[in-house]
TIRO-2110 file (N, C-alpha, C; in Angstrom, 1 decimal):
// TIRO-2110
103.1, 84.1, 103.5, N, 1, A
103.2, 84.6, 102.2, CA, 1, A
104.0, 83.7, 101.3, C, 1, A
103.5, 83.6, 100.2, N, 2, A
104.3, 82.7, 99.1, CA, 2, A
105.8, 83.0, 99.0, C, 2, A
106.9, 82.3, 98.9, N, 3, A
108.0, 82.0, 99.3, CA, 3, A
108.6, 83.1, 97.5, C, 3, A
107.9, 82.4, 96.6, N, 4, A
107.9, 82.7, 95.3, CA, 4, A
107.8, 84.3, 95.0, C, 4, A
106.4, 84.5, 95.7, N, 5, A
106.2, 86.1, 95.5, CA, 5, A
107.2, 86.6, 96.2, C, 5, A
107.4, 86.6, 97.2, N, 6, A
108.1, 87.3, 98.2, CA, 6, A
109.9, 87.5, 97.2, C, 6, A
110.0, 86.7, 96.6, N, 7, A
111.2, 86.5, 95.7, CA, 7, A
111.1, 87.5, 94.9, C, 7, A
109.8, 87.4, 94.1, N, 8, A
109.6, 88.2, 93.1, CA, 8, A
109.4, 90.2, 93.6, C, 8, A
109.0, 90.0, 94.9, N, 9, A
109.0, 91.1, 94.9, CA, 9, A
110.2, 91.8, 95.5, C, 9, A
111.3, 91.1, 96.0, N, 10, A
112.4, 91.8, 96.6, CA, 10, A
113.2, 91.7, 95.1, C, 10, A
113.0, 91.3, 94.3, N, 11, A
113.8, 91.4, 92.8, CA, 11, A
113.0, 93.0, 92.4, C, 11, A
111.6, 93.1, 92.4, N, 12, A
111.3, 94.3, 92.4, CA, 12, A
111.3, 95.4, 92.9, C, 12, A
111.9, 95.3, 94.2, N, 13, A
112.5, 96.1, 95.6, CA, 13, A
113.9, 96.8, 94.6, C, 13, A
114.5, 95.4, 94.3, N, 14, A
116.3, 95.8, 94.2, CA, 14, A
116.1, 96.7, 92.7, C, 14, A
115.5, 96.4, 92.1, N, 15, A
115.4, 97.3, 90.9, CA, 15, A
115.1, 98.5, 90.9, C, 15, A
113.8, 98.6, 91.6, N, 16, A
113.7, 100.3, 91.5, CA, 16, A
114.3, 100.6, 92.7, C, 16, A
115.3, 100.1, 93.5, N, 17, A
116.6, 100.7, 94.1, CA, 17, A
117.6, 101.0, 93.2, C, 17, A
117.9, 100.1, 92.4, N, 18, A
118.8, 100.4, 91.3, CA, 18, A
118.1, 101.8, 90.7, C, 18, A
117.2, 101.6, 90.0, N, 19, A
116.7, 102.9, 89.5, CA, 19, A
116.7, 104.2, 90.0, C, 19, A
116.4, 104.2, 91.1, N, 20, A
116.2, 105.8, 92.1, CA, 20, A
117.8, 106.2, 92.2, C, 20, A
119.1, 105.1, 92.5, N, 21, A
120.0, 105.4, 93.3, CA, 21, A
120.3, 106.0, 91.3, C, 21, A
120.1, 105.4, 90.2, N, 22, A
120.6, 106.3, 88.9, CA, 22, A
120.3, 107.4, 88.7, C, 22, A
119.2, 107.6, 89.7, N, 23, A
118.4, 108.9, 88.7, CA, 23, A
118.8, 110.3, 89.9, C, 23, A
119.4, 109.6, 91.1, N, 24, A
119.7, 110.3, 92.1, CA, 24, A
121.2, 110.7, 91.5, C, 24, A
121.9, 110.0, 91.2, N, 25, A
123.3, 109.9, 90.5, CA, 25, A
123.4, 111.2, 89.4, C, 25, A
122.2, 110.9, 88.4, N, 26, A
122.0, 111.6, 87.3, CA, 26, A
121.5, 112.9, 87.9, C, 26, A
120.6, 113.5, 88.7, N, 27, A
120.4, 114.5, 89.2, CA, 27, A
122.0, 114.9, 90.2, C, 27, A
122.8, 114.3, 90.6, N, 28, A
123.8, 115.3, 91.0, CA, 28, A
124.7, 115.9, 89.9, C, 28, A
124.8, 115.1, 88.7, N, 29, A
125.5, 115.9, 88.2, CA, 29, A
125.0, 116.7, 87.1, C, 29, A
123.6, 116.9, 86.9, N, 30, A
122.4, 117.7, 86.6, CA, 30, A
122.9, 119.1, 87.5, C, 30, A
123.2, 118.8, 89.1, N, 31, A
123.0, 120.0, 89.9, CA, 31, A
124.4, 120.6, 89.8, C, 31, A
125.3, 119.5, 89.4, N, 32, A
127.2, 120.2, 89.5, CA, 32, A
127.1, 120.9, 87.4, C, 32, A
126.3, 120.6, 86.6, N, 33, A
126.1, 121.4, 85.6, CA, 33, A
125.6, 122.8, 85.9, C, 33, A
124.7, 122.8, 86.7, N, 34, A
123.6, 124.3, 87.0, CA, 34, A
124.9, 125.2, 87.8, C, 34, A
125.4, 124.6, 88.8, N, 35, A
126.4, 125.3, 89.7, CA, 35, A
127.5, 126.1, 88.5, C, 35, A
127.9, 125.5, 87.6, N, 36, A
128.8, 125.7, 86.7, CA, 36, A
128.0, 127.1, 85.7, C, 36, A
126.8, 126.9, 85.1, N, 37, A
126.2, 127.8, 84.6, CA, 37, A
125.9, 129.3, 85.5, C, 37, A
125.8, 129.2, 86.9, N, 38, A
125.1, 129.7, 87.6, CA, 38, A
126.4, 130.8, 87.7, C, 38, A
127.5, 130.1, 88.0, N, 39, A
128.8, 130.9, 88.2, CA, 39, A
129.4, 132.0, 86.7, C, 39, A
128.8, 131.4, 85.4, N, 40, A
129.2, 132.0, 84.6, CA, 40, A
128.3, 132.8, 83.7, C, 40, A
126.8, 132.7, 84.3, N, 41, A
125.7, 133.4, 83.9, CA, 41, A
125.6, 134.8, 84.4, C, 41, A
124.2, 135.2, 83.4, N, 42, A
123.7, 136.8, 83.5, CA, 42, A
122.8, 136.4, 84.8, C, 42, A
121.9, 137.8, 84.8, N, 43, A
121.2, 137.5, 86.4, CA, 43, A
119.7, 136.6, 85.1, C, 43, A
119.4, 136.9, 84.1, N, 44, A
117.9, 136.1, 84.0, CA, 44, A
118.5, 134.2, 83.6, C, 44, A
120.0, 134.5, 83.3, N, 45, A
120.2, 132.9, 83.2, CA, 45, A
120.2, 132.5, 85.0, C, 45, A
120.9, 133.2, 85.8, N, 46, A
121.1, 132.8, 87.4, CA, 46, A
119.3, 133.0, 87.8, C, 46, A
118.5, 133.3, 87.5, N, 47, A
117.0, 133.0, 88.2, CA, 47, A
116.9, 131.7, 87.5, C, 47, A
116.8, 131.7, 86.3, N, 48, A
116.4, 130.5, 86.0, CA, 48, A
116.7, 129.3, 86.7, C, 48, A
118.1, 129.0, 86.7, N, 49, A
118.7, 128.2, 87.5, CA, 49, A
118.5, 127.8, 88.6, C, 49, A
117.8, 129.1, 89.8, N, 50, A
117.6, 128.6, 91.0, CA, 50, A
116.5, 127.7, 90.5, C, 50, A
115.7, 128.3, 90.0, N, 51, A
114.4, 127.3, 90.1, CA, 51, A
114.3, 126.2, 89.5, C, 51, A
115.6, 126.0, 88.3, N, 52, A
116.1, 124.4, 88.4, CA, 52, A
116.4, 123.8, 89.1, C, 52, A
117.1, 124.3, 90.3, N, 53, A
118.1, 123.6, 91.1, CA, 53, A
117.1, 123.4, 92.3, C, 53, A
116.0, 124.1, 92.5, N, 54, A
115.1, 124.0, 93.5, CA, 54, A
114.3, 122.9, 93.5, C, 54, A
113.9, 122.7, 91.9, N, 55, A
113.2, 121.6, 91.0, CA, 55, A
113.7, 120.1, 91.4, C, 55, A
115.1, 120.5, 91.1, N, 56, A
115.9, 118.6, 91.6, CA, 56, A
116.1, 118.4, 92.7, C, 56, A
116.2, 119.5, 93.4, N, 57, A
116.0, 119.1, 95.1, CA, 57, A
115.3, 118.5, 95.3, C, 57, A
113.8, 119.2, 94.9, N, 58, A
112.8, 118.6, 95.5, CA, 58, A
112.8, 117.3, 94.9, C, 58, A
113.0, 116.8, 93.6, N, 59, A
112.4, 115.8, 93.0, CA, 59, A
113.5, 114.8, 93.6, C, 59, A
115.3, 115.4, 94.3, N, 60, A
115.9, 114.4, 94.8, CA, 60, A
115.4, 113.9, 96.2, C, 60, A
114.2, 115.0, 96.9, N, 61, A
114.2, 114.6, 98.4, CA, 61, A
112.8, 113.3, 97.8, C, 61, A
112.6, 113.3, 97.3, N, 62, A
111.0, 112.3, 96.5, CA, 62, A
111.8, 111.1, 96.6, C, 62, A
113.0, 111.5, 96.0, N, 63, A
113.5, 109.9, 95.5, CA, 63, A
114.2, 109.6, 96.7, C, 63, A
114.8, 110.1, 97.4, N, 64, A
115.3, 109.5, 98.5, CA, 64, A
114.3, 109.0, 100.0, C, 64, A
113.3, 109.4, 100.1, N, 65, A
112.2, 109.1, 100.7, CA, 65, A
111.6, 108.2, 100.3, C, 65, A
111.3, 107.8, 98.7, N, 66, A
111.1, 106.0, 97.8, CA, 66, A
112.4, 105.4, 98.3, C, 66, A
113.7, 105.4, 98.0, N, 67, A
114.7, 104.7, 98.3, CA, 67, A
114.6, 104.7, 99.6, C, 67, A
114.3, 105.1, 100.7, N, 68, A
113.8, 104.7, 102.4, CA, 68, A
113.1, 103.6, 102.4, C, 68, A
111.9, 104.1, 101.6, N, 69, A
110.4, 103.0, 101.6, CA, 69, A
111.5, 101.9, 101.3, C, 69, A
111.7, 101.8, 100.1, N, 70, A
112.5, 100.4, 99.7, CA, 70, A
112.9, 99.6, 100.3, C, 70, A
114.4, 100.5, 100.9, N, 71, A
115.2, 99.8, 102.2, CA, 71, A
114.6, 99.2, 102.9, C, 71, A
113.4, 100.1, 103.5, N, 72, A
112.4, 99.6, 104.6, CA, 72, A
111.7, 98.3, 104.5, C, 72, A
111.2, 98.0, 102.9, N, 73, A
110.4, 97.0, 103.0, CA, 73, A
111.7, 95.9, 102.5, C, 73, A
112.9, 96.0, 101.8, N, 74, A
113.7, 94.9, 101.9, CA, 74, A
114.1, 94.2, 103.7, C, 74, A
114.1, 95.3, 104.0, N, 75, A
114.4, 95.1, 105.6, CA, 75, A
112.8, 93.9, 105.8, C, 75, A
112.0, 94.5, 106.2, N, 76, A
110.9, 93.7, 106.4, CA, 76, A
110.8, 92.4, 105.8, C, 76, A
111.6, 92.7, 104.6, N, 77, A
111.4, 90.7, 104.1, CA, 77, A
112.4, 89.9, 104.5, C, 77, A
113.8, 90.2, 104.8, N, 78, A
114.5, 89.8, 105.8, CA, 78, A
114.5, 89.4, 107.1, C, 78, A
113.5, 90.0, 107.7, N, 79, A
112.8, 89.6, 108.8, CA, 79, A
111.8, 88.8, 109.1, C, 79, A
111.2, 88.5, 107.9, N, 80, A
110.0, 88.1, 107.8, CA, 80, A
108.3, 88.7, 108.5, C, 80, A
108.9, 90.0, 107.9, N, 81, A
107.4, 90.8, 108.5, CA, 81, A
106.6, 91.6, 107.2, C, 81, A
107.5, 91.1, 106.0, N, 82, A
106.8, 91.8, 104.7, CA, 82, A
105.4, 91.3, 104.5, C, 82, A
104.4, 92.3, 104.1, N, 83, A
103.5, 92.2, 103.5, CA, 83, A
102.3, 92.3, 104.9, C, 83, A
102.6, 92.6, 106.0, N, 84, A
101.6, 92.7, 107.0, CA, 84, A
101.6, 94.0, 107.3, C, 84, A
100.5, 94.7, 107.8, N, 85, A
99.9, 95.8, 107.6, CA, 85, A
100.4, 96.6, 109.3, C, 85, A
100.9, 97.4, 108.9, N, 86, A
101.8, 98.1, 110.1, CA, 86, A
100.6, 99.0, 111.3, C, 86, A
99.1, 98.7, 110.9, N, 87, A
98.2, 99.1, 111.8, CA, 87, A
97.5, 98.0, 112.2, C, 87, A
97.2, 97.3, 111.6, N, 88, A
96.1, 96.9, 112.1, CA, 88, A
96.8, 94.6, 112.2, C, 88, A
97.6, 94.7, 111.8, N, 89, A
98.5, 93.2, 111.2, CA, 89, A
98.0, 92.3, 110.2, C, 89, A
96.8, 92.9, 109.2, N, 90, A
96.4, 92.0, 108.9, CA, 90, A
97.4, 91.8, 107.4, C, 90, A
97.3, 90.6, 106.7, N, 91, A
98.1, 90.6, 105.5, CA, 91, A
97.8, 91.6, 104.4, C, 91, A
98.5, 92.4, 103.4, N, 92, A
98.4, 92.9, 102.7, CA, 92, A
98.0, 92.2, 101.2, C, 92, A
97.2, 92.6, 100.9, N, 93, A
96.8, 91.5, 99.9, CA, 93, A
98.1, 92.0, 98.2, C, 93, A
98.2, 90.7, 97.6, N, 94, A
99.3, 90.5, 96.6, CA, 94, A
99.1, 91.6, 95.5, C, 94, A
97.9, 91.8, 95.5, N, 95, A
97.7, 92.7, 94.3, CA, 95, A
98.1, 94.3, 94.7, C, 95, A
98.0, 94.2, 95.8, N, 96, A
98.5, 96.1, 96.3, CA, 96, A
100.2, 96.1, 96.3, C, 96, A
100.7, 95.5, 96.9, N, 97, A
101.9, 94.9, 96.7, CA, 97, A
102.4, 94.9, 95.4, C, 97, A
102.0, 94.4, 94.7, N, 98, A
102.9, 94.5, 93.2, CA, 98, A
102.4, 95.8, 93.0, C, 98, A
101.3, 96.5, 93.1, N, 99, A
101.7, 97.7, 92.5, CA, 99, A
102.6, 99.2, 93.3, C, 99, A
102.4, 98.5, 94.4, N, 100, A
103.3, 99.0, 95.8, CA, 100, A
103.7, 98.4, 96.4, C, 100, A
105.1, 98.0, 96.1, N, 101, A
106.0, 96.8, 96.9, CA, 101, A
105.9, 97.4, 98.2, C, 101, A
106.4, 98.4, 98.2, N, 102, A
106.7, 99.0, 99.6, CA, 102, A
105.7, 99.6, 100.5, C, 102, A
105.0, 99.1, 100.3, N, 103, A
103.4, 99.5, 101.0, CA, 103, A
103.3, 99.0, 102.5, C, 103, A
103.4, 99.9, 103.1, N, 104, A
103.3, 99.7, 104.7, CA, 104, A
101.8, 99.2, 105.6, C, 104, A
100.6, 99.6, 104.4, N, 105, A
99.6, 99.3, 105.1, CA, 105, A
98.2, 98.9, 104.3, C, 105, A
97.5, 98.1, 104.2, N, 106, A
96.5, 97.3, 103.6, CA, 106, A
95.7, 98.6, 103.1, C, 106, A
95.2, 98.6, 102.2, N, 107, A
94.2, 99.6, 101.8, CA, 107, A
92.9, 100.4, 102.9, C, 107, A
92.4, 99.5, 103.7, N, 108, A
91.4, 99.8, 104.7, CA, 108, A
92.4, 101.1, 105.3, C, 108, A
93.6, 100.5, 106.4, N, 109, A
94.9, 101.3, 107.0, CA, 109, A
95.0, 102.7, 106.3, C, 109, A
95.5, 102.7, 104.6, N, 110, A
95.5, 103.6, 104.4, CA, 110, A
95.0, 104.7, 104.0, C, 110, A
93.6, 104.8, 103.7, N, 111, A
92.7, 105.8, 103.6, CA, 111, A
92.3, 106.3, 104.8, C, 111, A
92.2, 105.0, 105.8, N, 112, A
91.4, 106.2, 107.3, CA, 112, A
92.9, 106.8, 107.4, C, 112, A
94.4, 107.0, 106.9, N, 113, A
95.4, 107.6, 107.3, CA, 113, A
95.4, 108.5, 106.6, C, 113, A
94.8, 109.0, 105.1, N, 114, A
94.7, 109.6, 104.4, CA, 114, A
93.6, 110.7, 105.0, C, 114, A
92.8, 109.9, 105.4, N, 115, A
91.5, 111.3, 105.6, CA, 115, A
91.6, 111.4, 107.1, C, 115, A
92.6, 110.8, 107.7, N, 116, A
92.9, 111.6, 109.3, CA, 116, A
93.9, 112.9, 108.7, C, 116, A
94.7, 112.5, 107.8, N, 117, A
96.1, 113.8, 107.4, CA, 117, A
95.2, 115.0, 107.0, C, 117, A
94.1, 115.0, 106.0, N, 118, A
93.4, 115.8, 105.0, CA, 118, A
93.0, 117.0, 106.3, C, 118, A
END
């Protein structure tokens, strides 16, 4: 793989790591606002809230599972195993990659993985 791309994409890596770890940042004190409301609310403001607070969970367990992928694939370019396809070894072609840095497996890989889950 191009020495160049591979640059370009761990610059892409580090960024939307920067990004997730903000928005992970910004959702905890999203959740330490609700805890604050929750304590000094009626019961239709305290329902509401849970289902806020249920809301960021989930959307923080999203982002922490992209921030894995990431890790994952900075790790792989470190090693020099980025961009090969974790079933089958073939290269991942550049265009799936920029739109999914962190893509573990060539397009073919990932659909027969898709319609074995379904």
């Amino acid at each position: 793989m191009d020495k160049t791309f591979l640059e370009n994409m761990k610059a892409k890596l580090l960024e939307q790591k920067k990004t997730l770890l903000d928005s992970l940042a910004d959702q905890s004190e999203d959740m330490k606002n609700l805890v604050k409301t929750v304590e000094s609310g009626d019961e239709a403001d305290v329902a509401a809230d849970v289902i806020d607070r249920q809301l960021l969970t989930s959307i923080g367990t999203q982002d922490a599972i992209r921030l894995q992928q990431i890790e994952n694939a900075l790790d792989r370019i470190n090693q020099d195993k980025y961009g090969r396809c974790i079933k089958c070894g073939k290269e991942i072609p550049e265009e799936r990659l920029e739109v999914l840095p962190y893509a573990l497996m060539c397009i073919q890989c990932a659909s027969a993985e898709e319609r074995r889950n379904r």
